[in-house]
MARBA-3410 file (N, C-alpha, C, O; in Angstrom, 1 decimal):
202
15.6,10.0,15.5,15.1,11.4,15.7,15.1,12.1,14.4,16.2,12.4,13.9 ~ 13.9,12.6,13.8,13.9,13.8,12.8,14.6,14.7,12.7,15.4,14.7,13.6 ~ 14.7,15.6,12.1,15.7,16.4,11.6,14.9,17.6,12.3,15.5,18.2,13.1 ~ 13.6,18.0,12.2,12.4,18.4,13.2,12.8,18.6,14.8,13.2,19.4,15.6 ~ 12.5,17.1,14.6,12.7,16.9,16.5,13.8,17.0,16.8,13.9,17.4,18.0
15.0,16.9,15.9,16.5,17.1,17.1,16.8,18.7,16.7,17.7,19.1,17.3 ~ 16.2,19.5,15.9,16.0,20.7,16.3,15.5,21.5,17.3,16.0,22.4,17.9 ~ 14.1,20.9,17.5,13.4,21.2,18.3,13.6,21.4,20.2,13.1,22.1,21.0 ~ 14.5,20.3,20.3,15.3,19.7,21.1,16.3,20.7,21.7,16.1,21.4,22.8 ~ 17.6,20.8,20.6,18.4,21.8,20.3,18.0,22.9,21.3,18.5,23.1,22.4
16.9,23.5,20.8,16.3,25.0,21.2,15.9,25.0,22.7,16.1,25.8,23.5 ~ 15.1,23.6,23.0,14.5,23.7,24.2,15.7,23.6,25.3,15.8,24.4,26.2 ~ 16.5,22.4,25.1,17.3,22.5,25.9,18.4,23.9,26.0,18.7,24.6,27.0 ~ 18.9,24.1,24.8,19.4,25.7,24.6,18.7,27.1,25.9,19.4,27.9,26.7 ~ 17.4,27.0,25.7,16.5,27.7,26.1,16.5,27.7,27.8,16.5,28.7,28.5
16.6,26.3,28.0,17.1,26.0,29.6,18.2,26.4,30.1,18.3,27.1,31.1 ~ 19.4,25.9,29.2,20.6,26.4,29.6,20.8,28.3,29.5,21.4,28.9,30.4 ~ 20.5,28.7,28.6,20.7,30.2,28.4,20.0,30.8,29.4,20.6,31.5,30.3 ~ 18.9,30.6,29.2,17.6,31.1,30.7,18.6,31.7,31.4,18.8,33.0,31.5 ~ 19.4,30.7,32.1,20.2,30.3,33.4,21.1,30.8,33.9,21.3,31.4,35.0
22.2,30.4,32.3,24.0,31.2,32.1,24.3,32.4,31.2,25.2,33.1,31.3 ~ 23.1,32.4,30.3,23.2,33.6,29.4,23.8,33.0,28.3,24.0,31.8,28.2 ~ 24.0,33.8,27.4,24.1,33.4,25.7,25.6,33.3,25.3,25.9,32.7,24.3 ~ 26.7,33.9,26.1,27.8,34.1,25.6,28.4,32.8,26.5,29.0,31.8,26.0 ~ 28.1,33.0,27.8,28.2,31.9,28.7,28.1,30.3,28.5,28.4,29.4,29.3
27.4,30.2,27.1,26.8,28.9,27.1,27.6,28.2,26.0,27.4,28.8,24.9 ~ 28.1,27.4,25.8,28.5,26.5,24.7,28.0,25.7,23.8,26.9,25.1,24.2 ~ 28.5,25.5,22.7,27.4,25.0,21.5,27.5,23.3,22.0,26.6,22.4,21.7 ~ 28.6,23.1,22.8,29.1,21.4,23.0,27.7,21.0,24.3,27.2,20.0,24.4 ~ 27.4,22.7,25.3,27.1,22.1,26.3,25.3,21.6,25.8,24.6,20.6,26.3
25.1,22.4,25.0,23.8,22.7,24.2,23.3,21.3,24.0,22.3,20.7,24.4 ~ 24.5,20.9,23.0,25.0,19.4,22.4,24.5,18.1,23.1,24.0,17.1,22.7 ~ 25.0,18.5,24.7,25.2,17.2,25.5,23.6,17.1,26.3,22.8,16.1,26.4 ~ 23.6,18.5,26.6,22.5,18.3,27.1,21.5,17.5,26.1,21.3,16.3,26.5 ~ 20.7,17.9,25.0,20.4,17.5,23.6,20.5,15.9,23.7,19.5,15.2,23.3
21.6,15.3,24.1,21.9,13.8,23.6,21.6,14.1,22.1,20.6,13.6,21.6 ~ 22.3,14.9,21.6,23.0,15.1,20.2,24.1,15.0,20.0,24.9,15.7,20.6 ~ 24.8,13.8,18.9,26.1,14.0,18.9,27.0,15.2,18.2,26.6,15.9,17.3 ~ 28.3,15.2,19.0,29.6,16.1,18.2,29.3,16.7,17.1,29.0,15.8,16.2 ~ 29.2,17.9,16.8,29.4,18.6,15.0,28.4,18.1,14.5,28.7,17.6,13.5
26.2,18.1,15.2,25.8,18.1,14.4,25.1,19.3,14.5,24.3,19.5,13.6 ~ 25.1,20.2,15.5,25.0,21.4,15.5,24.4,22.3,13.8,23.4,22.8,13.2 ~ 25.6,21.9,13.7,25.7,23.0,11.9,24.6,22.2,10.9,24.6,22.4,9.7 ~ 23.9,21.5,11.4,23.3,20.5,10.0,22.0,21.8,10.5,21.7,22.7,9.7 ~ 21.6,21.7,11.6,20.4,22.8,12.1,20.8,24.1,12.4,20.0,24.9,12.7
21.6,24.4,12.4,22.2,25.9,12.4,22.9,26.7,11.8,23.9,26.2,12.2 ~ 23.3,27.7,11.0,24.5,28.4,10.4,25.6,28.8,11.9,26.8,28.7,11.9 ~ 25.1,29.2,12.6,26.1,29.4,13.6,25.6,29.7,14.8,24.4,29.7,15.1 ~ 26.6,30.0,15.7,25.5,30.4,17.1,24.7,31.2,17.2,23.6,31.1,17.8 ~ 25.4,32.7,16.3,24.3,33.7,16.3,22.6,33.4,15.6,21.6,34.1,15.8
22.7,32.3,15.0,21.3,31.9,14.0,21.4,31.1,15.2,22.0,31.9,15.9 ~ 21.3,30.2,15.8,20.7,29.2,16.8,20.0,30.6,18.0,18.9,30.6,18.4 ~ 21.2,31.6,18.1,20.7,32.5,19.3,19.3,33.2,18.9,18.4,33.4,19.7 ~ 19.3,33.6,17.3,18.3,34.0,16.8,16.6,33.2,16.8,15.5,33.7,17.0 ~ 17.1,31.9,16.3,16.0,31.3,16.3,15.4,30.5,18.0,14.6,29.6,18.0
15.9,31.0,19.3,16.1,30.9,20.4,15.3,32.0,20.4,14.3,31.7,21.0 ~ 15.2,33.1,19.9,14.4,34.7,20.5,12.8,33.9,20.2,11.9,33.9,21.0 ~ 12.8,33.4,18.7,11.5,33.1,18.1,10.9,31.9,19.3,9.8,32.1,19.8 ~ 11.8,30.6,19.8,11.5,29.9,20.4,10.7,30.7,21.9,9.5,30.6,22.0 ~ 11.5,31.4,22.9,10.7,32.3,23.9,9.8,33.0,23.3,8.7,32.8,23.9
9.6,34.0,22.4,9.1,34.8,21.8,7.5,34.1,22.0,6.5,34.6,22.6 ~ 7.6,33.0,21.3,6.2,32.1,21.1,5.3,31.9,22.2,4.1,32.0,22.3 ~ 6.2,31.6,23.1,5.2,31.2,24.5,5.1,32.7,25.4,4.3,32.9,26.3 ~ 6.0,33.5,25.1,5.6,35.0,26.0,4.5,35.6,25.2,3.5,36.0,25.8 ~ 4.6,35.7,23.5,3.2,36.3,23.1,2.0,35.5,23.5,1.0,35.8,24.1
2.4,34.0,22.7,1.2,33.2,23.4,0.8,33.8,25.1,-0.2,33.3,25.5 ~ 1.2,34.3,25.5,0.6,34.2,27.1,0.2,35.6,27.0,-0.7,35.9,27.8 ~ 0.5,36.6,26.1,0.2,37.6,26.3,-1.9,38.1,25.4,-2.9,38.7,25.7 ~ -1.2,37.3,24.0,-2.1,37.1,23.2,-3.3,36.8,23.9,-4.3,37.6,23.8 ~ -3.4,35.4,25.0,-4.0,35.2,25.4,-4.9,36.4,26.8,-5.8,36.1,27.6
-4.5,37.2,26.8,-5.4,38.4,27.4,-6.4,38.5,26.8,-7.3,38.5,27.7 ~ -6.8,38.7,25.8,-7.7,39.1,24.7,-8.6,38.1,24.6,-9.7,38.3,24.1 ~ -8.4,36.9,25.2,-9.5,36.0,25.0,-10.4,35.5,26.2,-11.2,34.6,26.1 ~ -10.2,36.0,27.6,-11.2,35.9,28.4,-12.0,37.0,28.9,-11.7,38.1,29.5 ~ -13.2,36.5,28.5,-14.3,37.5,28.7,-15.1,37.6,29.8,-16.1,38.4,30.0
-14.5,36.6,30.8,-15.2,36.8,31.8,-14.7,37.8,32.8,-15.6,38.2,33.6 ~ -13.6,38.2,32.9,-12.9,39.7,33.7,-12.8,41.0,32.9,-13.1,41.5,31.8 ~ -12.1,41.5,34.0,-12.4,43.0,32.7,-10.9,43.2,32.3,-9.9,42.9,33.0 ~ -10.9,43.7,31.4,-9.5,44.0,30.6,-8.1,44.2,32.1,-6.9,43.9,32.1 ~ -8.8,44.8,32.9,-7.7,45.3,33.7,-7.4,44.1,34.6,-6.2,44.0,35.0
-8.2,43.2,35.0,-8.0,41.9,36.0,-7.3,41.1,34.9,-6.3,40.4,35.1 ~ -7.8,41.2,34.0,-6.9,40.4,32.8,-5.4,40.3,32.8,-4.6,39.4,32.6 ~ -5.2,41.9,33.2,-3.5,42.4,32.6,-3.3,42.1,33.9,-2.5,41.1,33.8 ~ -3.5,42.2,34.9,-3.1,42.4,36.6,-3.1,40.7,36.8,-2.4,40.4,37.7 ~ -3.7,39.4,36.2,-3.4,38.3,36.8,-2.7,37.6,35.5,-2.6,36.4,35.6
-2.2,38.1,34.0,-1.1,38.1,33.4,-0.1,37.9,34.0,0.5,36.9,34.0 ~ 0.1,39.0,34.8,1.9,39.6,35.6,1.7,38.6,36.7,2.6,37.8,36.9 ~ 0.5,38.6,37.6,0.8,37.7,38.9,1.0,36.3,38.4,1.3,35.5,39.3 ~ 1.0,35.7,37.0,0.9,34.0,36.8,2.7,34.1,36.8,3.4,33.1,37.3 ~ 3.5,35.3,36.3,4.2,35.8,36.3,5.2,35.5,37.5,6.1,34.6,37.7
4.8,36.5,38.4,4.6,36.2,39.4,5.2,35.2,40.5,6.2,34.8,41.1 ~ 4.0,35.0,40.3,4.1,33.0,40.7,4.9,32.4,40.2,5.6,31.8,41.1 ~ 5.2,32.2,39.2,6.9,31.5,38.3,7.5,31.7,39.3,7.4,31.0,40.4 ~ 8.6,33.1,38.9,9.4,33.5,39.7,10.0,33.4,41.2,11.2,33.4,41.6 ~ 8.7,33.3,42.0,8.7,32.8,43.6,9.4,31.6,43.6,10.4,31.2,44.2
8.4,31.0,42.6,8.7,29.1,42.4,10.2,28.6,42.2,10.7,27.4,42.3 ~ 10.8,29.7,41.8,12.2,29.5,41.2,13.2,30.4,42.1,14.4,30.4,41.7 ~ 13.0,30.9,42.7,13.6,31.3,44.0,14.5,32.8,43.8,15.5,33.2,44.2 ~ 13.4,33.3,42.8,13.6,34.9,42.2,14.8,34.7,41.3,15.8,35.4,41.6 ~ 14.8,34.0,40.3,16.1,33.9,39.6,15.7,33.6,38.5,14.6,33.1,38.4
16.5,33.9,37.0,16.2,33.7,36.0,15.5,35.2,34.8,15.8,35.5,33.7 ~ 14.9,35.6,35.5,14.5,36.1,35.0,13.4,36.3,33.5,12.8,35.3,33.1 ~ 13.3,37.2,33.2,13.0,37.3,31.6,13.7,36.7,30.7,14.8,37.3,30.7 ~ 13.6,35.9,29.9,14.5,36.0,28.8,14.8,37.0,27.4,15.8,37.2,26.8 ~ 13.6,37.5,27.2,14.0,38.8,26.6,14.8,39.6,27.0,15.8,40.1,26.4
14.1,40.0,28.3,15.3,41.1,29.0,16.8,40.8,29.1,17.7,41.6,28.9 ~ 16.9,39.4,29.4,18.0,39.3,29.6,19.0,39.3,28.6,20.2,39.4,28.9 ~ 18.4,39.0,27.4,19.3,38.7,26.4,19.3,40.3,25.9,20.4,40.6,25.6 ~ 18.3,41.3,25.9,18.6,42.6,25.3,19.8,42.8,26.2,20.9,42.6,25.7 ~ 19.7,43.2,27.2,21.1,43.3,28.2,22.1,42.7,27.6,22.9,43.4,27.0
22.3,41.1,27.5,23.7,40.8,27.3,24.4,41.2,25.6,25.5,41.6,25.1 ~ 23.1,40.7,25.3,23.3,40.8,23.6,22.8,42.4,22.9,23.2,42.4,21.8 ~ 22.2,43.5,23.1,21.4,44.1,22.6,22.7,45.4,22.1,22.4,46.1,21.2 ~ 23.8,45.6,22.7,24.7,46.3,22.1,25.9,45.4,21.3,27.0,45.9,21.0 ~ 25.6,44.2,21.1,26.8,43.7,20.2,26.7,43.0,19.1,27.6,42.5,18.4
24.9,43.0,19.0,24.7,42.3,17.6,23.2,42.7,17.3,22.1,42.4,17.8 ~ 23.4,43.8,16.1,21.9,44.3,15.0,21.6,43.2,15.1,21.2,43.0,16.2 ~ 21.4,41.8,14.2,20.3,41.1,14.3,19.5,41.2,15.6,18.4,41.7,15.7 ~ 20.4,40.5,16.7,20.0,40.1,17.7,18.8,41.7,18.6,17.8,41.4,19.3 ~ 19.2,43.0,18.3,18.6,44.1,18.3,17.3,44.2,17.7,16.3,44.6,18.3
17.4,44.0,16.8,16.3,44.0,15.9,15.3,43.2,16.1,14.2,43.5,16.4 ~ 15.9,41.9,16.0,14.7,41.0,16.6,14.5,41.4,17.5,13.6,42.2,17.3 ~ 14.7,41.3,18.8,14.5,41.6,20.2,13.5,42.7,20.5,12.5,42.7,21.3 ~ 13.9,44.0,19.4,12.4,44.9,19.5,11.5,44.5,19.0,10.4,44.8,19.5 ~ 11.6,43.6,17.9,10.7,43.3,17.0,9.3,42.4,18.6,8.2,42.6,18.8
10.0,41.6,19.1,9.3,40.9,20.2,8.5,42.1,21.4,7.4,42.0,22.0 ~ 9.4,42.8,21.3,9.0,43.9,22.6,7.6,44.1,22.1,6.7,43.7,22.7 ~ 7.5,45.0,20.8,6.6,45.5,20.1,5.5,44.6,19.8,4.3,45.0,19.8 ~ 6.1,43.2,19.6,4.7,42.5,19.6,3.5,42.4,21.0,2.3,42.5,21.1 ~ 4.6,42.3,22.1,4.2,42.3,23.6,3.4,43.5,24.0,2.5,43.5,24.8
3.9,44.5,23.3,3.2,45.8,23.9,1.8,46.0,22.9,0.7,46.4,23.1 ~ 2.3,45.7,22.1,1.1,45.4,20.9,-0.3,44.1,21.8,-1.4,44.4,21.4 ~ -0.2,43.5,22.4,-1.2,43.0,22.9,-2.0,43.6,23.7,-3.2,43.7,23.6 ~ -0.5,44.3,25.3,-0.8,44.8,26.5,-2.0,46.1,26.1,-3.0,46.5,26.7 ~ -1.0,46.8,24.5,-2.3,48.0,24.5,-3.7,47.9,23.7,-4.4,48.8,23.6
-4.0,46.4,23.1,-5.0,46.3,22.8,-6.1,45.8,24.2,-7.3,46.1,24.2 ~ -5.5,45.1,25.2,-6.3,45.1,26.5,-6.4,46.3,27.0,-7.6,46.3,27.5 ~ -5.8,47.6,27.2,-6.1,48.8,27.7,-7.0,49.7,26.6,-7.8,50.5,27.1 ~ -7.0,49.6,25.4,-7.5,50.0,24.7,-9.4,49.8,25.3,-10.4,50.5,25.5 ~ -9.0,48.4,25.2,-10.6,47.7,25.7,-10.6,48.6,26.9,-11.5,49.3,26.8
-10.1,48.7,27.7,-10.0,49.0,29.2,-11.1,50.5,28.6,-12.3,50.6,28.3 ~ -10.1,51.1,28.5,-10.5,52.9,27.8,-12.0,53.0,27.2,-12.9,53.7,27.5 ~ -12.0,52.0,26.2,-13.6,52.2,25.5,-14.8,51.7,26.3,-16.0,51.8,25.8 ~ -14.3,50.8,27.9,-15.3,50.4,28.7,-15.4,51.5,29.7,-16.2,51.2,30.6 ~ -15.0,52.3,29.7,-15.0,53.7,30.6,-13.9,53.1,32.0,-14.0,53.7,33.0
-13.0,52.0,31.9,-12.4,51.7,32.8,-11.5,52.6,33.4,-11.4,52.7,34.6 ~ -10.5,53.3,32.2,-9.7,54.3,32.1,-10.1,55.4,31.4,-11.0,55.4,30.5 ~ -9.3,56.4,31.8,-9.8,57.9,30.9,-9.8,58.2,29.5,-8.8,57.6,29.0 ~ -10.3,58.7,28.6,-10.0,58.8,27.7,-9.0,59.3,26.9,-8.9,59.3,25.7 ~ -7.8,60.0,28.2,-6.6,61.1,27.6,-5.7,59.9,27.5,-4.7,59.9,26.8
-6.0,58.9,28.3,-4.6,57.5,28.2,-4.4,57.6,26.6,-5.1,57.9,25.7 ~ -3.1,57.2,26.8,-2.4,56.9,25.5,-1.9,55.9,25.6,-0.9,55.9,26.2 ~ -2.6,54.5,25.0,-3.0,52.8,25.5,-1.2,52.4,24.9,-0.4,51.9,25.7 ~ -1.1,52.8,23.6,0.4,52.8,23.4,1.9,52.7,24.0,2.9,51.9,24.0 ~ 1.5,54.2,24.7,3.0,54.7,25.8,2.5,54.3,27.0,3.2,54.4,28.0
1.1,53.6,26.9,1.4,53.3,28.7,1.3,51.8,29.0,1.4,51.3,30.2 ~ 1.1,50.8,27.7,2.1,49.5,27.7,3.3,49.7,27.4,4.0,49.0,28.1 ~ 3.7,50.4,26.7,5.3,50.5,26.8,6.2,51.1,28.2,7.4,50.9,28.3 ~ 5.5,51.9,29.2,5.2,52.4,30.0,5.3,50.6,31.0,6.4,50.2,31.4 ~ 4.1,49.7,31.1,4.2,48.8,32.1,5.4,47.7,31.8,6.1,47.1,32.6
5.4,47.7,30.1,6.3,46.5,30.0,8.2,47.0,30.7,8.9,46.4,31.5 ~ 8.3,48.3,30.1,9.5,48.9,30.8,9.8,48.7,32.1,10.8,48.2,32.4 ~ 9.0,49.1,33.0,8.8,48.7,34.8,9.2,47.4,34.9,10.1,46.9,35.5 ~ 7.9,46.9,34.1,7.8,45.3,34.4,9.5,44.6,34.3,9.8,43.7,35.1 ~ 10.5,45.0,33.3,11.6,44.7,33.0,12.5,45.3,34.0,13.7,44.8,34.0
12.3,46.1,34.7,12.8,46.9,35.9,12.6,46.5,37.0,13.3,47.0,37.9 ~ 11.8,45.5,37.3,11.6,45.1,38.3,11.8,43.9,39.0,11.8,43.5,40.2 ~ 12.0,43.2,37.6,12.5,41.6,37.0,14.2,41.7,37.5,14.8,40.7,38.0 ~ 15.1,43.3,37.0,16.4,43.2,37.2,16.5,43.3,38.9,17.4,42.8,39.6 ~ 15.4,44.2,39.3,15.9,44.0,41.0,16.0,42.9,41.4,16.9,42.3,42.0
14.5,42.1,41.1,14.3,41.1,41.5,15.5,39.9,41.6,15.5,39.0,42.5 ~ 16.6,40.0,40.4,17.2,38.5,40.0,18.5,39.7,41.3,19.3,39.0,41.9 ~ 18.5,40.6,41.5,19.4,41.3,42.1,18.7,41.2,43.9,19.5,40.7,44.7 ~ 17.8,41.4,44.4,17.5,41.3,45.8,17.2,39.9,45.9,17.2,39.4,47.1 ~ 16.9,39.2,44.8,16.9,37.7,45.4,15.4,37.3,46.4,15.3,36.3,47.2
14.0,38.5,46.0,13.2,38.4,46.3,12.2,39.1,45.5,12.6,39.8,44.6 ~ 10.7,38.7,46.0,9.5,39.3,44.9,9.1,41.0,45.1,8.6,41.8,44.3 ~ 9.6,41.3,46.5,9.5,42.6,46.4,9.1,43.2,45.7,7.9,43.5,45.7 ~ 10.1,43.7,44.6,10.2,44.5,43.6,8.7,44.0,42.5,7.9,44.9,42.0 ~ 8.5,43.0,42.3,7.0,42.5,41.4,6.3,43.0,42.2,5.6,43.9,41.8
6.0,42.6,43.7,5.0,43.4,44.2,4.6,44.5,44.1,3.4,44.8,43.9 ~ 5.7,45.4,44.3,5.5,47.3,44.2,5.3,47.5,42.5,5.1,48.6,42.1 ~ 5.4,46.2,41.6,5.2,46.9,40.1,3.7,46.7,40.2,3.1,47.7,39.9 ~ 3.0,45.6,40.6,1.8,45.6,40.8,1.2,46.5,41.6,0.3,47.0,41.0 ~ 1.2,46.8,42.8,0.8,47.8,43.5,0.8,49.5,43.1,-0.2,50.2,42.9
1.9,49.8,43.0,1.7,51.0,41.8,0.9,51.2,40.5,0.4,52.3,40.1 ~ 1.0,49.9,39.8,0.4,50.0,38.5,-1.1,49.6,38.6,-1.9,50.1,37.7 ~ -1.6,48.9,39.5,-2.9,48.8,39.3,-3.6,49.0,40.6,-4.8,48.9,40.6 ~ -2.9,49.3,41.9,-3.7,49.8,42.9,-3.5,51.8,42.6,-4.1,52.6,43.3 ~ -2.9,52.2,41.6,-2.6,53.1,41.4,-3.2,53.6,40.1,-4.4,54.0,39.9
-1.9,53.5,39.1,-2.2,54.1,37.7,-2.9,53.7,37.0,-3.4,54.3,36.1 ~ -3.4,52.0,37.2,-4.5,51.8,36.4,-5.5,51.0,36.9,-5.9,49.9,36.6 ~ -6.3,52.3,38.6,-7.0,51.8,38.8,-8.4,52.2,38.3,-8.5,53.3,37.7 ~ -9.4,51.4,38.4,-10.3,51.6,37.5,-11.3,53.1,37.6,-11.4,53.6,38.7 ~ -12.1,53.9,36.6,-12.5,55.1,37.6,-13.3,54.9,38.2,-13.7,55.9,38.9
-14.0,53.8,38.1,-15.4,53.8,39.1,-14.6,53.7,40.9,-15.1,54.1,41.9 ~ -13.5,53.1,40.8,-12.8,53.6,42.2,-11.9,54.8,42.9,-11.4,54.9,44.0 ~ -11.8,55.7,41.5,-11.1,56.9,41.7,-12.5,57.9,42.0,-12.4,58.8,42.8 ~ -13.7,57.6,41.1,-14.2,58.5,41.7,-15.3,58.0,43.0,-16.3,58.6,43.5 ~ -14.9,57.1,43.1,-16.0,56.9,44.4,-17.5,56.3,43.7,-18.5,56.5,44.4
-17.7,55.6,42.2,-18.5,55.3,42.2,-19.0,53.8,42.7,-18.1,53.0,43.0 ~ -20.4,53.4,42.8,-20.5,52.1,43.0,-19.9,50.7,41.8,-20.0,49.6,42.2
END
C-alpha cells in the first residue's frame, strides 16, 4: 500500500467512523483498525489528531462542494429546481439511513467549533464556499426574473444553508424527515417561489 493510499484510507474510514461517533468520541487506534493499518503508523501521515481532524474537514468538504458546485452545471432546469432537487438528493440519503448522521460539517462545528481556532476557521472557510455556490444559483435565479430584484442572493443562501443545518439537528433529534420536509416546503413552496407563480402569471 502507498503512502497515498494508506492515507487515503486513513480519512475514508476516519470519515465513516466520525460521521457516526463524532471526533472526540473516536480513537486514533479505532481509525487504525478499521484502516487495516498497523499500531503507530498513524503519525507517518499525520502530526496529530487535530491535523488528521483537519485534513477530514478537506476530505467531506470535497464531495459537499463537489455536489454543490455541481448546481451550476445543469442547464436543463431552472436555477431554482436545481437548488430544490440539491436538498431532496439530500434528502433521500438521510431517509436511507434511518434520519441519522447527519451533516458532517454541522456536526463537527457543534462538537468542535468552540474548542479549536483551526478547526473554526476551516469549518467557515467550507460554509462560505457552500454558500458561495447556493448564491451564485440564486443569483441566476434573480437575473432570469425568477426572483425579485430586492433579493440579496448572499444573505439568503446563508439564510437556506442555516435552516438547512436546523433542520438536519431536529432531524438526527425526531428520528424522522419531517423537519427536511417543512425546510423544503417553506423555502421553495414559499420564499423562493418563482414570480411567475406569485403573481399568477402563465
Amino acid at each position: 500500500m502507498t503512502r497515498r493510499d494508506t492515507r487515503t484510507i486513513l480519512l475514508e474510514k476516519g470519515a465513516q467512523i466520525i460521521h457516526r461517533k463524532g471526533f472526540k468520541h473516536t480513537g486514533i487506534k479505532e481509525i487504525l483498525d478499521a484502516a487495516g493499518v498497523p499500531k503507530g503508523s498513524f503519525y507517518h501521515y499525520f502530526k496529530s489528531k487535530e491535523d488528521f481532524g483537519l485534513k477530514l474537514l478537506d476530505y467531506y468538504a470535497g464531495y459537499i462542494i463537489g455536489q454543490a458546485e455541481s448546481l451550476t452545471e445543469d442547464n436543463k432546469s431552472s436555477a431554482i429546481e436545481r437548488l430544490r432537487n440539491f436538498f431532496d438528493r439530500f434528502l433521500c440519503f438521510f431517509e436511507s439511513v434511518g434520519c441519522e448522521l447527519g451533516c458532517p460539517i454541522g456536526n463537527l462545528s457543534q462538537e468542535m467549533g468552540d474548542l479549536s481556532a483551526p478547526f473554526r476557521k476551516r469549518l467557515e472557510e467550507i460554509f462560505l464556499m457552500i454558500r458561495s455556490a447556493v448564491e451564485e444559483v440564486l443569483t441566476e435565479a434573480r437575473q432570469v426574473g425568477d426572483l425579485p430584484e430586492v433579493v440579496n442572493a448572499q444573505e439568503m443562501a446563508d439564510f437556506i444553508i442555516n435552516s438547512w443545518e436546523g433542520a438536519l439537528l431536529r432531524m438526527k433529534v425526531q428520528k424522522t424527515s419531517e423537519p427536511l420536509k417543512l425546510f423544503d416546503r417553506i423555502i421553495f413552496n414559499d420564499l423562493l417561489r418563482p414570480l411567475g407563480r406569485v403573481q399568477g402569471k402563465s
